[in-house]
N, C-alpha and C positions, 0 to 999 in steps of 0.2 A: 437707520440704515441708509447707506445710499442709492441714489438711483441708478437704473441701467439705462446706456446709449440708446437715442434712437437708432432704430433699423438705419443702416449706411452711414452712421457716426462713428469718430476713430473711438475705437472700445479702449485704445490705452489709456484713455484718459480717466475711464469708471473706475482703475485700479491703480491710480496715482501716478502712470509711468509717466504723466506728460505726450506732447504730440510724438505721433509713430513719425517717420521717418516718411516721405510719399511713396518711393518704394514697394514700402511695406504695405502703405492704406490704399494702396489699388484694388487689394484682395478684398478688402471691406465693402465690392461694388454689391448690389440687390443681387443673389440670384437671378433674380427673373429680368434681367439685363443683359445676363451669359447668354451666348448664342450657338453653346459646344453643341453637339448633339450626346448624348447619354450614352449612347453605346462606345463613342472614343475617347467620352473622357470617364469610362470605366474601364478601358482597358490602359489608358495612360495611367491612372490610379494605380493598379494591378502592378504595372512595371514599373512606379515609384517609387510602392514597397519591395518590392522586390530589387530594385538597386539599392534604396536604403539597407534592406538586409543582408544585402552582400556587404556595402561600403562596411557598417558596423562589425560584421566577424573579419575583413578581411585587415582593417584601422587594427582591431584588438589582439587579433592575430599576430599581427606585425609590431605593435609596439610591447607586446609581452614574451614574444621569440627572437625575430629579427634583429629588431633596438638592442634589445636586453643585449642580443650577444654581440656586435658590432659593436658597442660601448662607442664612446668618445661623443661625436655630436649628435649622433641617433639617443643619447640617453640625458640630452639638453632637458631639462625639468620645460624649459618651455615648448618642447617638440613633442616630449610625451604628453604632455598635459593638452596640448593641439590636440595630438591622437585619439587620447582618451575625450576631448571633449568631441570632436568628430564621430565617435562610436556612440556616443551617450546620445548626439543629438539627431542618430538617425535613428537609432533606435527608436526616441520620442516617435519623430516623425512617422515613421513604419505605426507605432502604438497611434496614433492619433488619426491615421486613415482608414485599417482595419476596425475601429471602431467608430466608423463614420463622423466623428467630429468635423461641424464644418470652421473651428479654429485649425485646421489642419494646415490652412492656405499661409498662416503667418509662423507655422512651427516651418514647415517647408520653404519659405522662404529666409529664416534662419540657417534651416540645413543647409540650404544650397551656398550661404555665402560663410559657414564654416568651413565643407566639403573644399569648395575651391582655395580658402585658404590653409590648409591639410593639403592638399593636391601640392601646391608652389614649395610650399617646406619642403615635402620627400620630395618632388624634384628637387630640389636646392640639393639633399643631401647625396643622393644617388642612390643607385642598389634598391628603391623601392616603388618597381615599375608597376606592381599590383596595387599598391594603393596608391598612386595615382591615377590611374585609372580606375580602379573603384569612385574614386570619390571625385573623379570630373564626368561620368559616369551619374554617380549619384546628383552631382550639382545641376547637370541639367535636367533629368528627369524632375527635379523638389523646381526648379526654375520652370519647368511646363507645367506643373502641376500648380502652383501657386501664379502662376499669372507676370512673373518675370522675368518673361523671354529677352525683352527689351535692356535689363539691366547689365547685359554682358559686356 
């Protein structure tokens, strides 16, 4: 079997991905380093999932209504596949905070930098001012919650 990272070592490496990106291994600091106070970053948590769970039905919504019937380049295999993977990875996200995983910090900062690029497409394409908003929306909440405010 192999072994596990020490405490504050990049965990990508225990599962073969190779080094995280810096980014991403910000989030890998000690807890007992953080200096949030608990009560606001349980209610930033709160409002994480909760924009995650909007972004996801309002992403799914729109590429299985909206898309579907505008055809032409709302139904780009690469646009829906955006979408759908934008719903799928907030969803994660939302699943990985309600059940207090503290891998949550490196799904959420996935999310955020999906969200924002879902965000730029439907702007690109027009007519889908809810889900851009939902999901630059969502990008910053997964961006405070995961520790990359700075990556904007």
């Amino acid at each position: 079997m192999g072994s596990f990272p020490e405490s504050g070592s990049d965990p990508s490496h225990a599962i073969g991905l190779g080094p995280m990106p810096k980014r991403h291994r910000r989030a890998t600091m000690a807890p007992e380093m953080k200096t949030t106070d608990t009560r606001d970053s349980t209610a930033a948590l709160e409002r994480c999932i909760e924009h995650c769970s909007t972004c996801h039905d309002v992403c799914l919504r729109m590429a299985s209504g909206h898309c579907l019937e505008r055809g032409g380049e709302h139904v780009r295999p690469a646009h829906v596949t955006l979408m759908l993977d934008c719903a799928d990875i907030c969803r994660t996200a939302a699943d990985f905070m309600v059940r207090g995983s503290p891998r949550h910090v490196f799904v959420c900062s996935l999310c955020a930098d999906v969200c924002e690029s879902c965000a730029q497409d439907c702007e690109r394409l027009g007519d889908m001012q809810a889900c851009v908003d939902a999901c630059r929306a969502c990008a910053d909440s997964c961006r405070e919650t995961s520790g990359d405010r700075d990556t904007e």
